[in-house]
C-alpha positions in Angstrom: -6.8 55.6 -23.4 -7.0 54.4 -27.2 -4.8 51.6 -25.8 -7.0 50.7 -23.0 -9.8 50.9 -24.7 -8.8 48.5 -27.4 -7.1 45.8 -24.5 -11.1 46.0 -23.0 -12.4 45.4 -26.9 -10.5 42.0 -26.8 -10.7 40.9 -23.3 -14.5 40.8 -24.2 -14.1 39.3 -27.5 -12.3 36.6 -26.5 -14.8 35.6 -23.3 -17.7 35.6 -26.1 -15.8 33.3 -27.9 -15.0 31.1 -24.9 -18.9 30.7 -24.5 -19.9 30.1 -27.9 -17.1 27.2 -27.7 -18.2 25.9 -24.0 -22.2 26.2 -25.6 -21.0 23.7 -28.4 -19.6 20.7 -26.1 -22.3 20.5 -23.5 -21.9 16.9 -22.1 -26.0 16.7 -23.3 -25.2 17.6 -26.9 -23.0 14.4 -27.1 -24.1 11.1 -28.0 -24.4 8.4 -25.7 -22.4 6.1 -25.7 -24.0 2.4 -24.3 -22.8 0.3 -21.3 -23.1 -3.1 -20.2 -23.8 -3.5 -16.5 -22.4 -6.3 -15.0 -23.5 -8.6 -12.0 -21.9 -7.9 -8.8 -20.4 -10.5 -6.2 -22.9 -9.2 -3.5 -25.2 -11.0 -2.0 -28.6 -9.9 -2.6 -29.9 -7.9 -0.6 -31.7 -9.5 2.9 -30.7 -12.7 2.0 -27.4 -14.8 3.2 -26.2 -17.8 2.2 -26.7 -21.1 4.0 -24.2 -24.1 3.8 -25.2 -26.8 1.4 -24.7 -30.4 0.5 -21.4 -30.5 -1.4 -20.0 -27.1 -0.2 -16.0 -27.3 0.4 -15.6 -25.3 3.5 -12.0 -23.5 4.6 -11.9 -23.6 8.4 -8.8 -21.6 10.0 -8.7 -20.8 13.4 -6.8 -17.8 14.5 -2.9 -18.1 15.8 -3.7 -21.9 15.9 -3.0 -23.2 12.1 -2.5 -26.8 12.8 -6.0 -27.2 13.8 -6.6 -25.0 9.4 -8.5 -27.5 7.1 -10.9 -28.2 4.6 -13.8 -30.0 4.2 -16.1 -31.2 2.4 -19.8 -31.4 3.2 -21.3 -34.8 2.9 -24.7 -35.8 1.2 -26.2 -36.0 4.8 -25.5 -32.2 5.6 -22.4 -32.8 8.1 -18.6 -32.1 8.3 -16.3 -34.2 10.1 -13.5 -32.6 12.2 -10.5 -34.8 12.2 -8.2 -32.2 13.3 -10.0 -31.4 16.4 -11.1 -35.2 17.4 -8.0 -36.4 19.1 -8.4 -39.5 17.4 -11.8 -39.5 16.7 -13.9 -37.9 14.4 -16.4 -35.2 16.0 -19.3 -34.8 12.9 -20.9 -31.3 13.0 -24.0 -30.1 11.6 -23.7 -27.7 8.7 -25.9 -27.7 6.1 -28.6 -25.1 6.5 -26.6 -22.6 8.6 -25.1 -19.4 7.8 -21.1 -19.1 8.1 -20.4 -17.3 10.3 -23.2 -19.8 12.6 -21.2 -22.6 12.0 -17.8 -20.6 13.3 -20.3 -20.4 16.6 -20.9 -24.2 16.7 -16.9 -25.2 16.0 -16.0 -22.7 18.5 -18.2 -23.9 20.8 -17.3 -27.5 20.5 -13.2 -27.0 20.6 -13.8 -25.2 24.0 -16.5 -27.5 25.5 -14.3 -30.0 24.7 -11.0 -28.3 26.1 -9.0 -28.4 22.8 -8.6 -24.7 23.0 -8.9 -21.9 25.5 -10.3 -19.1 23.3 -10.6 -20.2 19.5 -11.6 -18.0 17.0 -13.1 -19.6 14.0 -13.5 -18.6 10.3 -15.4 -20.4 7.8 -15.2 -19.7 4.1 -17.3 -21.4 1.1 -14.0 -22.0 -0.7 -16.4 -24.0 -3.1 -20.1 -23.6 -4.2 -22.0 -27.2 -4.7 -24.8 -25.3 -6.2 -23.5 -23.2 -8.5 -23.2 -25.3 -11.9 -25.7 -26.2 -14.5 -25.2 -29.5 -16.8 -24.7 -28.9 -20.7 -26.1 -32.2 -22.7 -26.4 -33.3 -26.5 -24.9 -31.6 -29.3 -22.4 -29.3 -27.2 -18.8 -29.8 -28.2 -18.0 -30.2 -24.9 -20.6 -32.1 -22.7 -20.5 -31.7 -19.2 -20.7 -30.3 -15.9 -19.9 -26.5 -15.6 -19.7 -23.7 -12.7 -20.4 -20.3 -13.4 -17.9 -17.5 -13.9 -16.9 -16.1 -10.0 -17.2 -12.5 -9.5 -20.5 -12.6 -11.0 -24.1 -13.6 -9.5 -25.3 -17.4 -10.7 -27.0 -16.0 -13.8 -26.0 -16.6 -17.5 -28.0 -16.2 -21.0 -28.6 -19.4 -22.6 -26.3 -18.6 -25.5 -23.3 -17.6 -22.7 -24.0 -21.2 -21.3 -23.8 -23.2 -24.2 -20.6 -20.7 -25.5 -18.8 -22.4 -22.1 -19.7 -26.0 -23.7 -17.7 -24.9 -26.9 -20.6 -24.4 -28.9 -22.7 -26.6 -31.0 -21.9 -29.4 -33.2 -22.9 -29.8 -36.7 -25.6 -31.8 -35.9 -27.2 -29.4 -33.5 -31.0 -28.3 -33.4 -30.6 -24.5 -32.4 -34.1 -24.5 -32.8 -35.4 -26.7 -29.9 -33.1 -26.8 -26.5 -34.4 -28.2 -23.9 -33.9 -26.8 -19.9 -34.8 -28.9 -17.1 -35.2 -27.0 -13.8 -36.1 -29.4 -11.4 -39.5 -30.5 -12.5 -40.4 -28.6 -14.8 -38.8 -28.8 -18.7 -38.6 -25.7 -21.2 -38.2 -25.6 -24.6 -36.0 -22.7 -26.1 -36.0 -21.9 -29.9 -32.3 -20.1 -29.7 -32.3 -19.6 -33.8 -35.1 -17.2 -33.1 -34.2 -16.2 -29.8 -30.2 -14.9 -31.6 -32.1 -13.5 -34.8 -35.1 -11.7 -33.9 -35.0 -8.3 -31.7 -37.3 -8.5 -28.9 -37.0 -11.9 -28.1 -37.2 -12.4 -24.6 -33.8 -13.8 -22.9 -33.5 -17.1 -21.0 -31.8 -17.5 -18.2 -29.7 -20.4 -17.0 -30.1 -20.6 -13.1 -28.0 -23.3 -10.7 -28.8 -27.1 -10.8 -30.1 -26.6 -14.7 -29.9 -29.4 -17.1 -29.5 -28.1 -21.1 -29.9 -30.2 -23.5 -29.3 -29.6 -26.9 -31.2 -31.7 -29.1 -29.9 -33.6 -32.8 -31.7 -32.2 -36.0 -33.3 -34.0 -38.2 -32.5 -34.9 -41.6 
């Protein structure tokens, strides 16, 4: 019985020691650690997106690859189907319609048209017109640039002009100029990267930064 008894002693010492321990790492005791959320590819939510102006479109059509292309939308909001013209070359509204609408229309039109029996249609945006912004003045690389894929259209100020290669020597961080269609901003990004608080700008699609000279 001594025996038992003392087996019984230990079994319990040990569990009281295996709470104090689990009491001492509770997840909430820890300390946080932060996490940067990033944009995801979704669409947003309601909304889908409609051709554009400058969109390269991938058309395939299912078991029937010779009829695969790509195309470019022109300026006046229309595609030009050379593979299914016999010759000529049908033009096809497709600015302002969803994907998956303009699959419809080219469907439509190779079997009105008798090209093929049953076609089946995909259209992807292989290419985004509107997804740049323009990077002027005292960038170290001037130009036009897209934004990263995978992510929605949105970058900080500072992550736009990092694309450009940064400022040059002669750069005033202290007055940027953003021109979103009519309207023109002026950014003080000194302030903006040294004082907490500072509200973020964002660079949007079809923005023009400019990145003005100091003076001396």
């Amino acid at each position: 019985m001594g025996l038992i008894s003392s087996l019984v002693r230990a079994a319990l010492l040990a569990c009281v020691v295996l709470t104090i321990g689990s009491c001492s790492t509770r997840p909430e005791a820890r300390p946080e650690i932060p996490t940067r959320k990033i944009a995801a590819a979704a669409p947003l939510p309601g909304r889908q997106y409609r051709i554009e102006p400058g969109d390269l479109l991938t058309i395939t059509f299912a078991g029937e690859p010779d009829y695969n292309q790509q195309v470019r939308v022109d300026w006046d909001g229309r595609i030009s189907l050379s593979y299914l013209g016999h010759g000529s070359h049908p033009d096809i509204q497709a600015a302002g319609l969803e994907v998956s609408s303009l699959a419809a229309r080219i469907g439509s039109y190779a079997k009105e048209k008798e090209i093929l029996v049953n076609p089946k249609v995909q259209v992807l945006v292989s290419e985004y017109a509107g997804q740049t912004f323009v990077l002027l003045g005292q960038v170290t690389q001037p130009g036009r640039y897209a934004f990263p894929r995978g992510q929605q259209p949105r970058l900080n100020l500072m992550e736009a002009i990092a694309l450009g290669g940064g400022y040059t020597r002669l750069a005033r961080q202290s007055e940027i100029l953003i021109r979103r269609g009519t309207k023109v901003y002026k950014v003080d990004l000194r302030k903006l990267a040294t004082e907490s608080g500072t509200p973020t700008f964002m660079v949007m699609p079809g923005d023009a930064i400019t990145v003005t000279e100091r003076l001396f």
